[in-house]
C-alpha positions as CSV (number, residue, x, y, z in Angstrom):
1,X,80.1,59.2,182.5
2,X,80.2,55.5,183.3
3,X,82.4,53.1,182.2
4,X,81.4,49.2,180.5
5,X,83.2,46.7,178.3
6,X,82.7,48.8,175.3
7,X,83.9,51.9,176.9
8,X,82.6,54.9,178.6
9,X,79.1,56.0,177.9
10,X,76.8,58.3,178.9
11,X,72.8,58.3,179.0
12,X,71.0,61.2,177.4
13,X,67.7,61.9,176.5
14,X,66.4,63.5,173.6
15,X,64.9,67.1,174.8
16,X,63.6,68.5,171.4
17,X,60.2,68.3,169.7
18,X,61.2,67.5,166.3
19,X,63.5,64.6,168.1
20,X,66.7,63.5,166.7
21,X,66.4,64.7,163.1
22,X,68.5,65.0,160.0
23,X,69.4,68.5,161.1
24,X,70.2,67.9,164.9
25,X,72.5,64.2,163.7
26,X,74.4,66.3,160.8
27,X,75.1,68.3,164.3
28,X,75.8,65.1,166.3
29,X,77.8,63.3,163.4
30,X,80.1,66.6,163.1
31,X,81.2,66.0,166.8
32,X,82.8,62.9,166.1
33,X,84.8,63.8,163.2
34,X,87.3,65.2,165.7
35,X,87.3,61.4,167.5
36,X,90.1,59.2,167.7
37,X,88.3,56.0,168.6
38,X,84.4,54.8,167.3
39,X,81.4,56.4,168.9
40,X,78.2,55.1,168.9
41,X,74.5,56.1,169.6
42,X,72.3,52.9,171.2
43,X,68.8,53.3,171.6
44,X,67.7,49.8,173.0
45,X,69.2,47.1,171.2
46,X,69.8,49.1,168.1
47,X,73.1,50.7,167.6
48,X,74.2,53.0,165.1
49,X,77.8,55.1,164.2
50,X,77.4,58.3,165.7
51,X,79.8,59.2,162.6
52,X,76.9,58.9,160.0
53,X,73.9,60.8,159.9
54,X,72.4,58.1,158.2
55,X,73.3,55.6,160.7
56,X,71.9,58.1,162.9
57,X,68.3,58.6,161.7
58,X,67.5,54.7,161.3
59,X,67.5,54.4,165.4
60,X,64.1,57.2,165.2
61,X,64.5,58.7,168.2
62,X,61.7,60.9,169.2
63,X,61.3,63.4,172.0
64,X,61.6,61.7,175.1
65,X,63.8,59.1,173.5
66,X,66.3,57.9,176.1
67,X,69.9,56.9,174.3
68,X,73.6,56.0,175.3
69,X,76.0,57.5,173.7
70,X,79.2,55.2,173.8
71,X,83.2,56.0,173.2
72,X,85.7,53.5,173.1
73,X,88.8,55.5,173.5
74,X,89.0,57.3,176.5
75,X,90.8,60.4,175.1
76,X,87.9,60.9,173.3
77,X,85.6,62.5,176.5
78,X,85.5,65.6,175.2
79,X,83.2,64.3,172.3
80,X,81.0,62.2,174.7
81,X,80.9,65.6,176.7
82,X,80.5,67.7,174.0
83,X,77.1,65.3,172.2
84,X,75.5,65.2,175.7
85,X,75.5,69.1,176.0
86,X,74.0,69.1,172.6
87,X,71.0,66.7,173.6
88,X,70.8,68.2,176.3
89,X,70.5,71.9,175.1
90,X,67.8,70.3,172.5
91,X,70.1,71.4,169.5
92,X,69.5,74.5,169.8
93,X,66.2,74.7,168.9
94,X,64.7,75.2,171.8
């Protein structure tokens, strides 16, 4: 976990064949419902509410896709920890 101006973040990348899908962000965008600040998903320069599945989807994020997944209250580590074990488990599909 590494810390910036818009909070802590961690890097992840995307370990599943089917990439970041509507299945594995419904899984993602559950997570945060137990956040107290925003979280975010950044893949490049796009950014997207890691709240919305929608939001989600638009950044396309394939198999191999490196993101950063961003909190901006600090009590909320357990959801940036929780996210990065899902990406990294490759949503269970694997």
């Amino acid at each position: 976990m590494t810390s910036s101006e818009q909070g802590k973040y961690c890097l992840a990348t995307i370990q599943n064949e089917l990439g970041l899908h509507a299945r594995s962000a419904a899984l993602v965008a559950g997570l945060v419902q137990n956040s107290r600040g925003a979280v975010w998903i950044e893949k490049g320069a796009q950014r997207a509410d890691a709240s919305s599945i929608i939001d989600i989807l638009t950044l396309a994020c394939e198999k191999g896709t490196e993101i950063k997944i961003i909190i901006e209250d600090p009590a909320d580590s357990d959801v940036l920890d929780a996210i990065v074990q899902l990406i990294a488990s490759g949503f269970g599909e694997q």
